[in-house]
N, C-alpha and C positions, 0 to 999 in steps of 0.2 A: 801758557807757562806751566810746567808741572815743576815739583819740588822733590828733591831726593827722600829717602827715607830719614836720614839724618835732621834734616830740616824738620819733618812730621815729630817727628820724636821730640823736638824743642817746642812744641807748640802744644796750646789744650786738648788735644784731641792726638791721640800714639796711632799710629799709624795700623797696628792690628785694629783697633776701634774705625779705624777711616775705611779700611781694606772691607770690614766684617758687615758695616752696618752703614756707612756713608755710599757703598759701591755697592747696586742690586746685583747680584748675576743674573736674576731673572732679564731684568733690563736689557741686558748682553744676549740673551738668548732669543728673547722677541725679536731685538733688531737683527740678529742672521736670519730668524725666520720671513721677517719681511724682505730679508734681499733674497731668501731664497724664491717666493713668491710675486715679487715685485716684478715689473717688467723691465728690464736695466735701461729702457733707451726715457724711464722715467723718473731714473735715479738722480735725487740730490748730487749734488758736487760731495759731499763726503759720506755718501750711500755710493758713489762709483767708488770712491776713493777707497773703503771698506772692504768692498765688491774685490776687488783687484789686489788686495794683500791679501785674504782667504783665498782667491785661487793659488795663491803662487806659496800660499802658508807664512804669510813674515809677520808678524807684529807692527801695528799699524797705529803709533801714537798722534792721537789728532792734534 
């Protein structure tokens, strides 16, 4: 389930504070890197799933 921004913003934590320090981008950048090195016929169900919205570039909410 994700929550609009609107929603973040009614709760203790604003959503810049969620975006800045709740979400690593490092996190986001290891995991491409392991799908770029990973062998895909060994990929998780949402390591394929991943896989398969960066080739095709779409935004790929889990």
């Amino acid at each position: 389930m994700s929550l609009n921004r609107s929603a973040f913003d009614n709760k203790s934590v604003t959503f810049e504070h969620h975006i800045k320090r709740e979400h690593n981008m490092w996190n986001y950048i290891y995991f491409f890197v392991l799908l770029k090195y990973k062998e895909p016929t060994e990929y998780t169900g949402a390591e394929c799933y991943v896989s398969k919205c960066l080739k095709v570039k779409i935004f790929c909410p889990l």
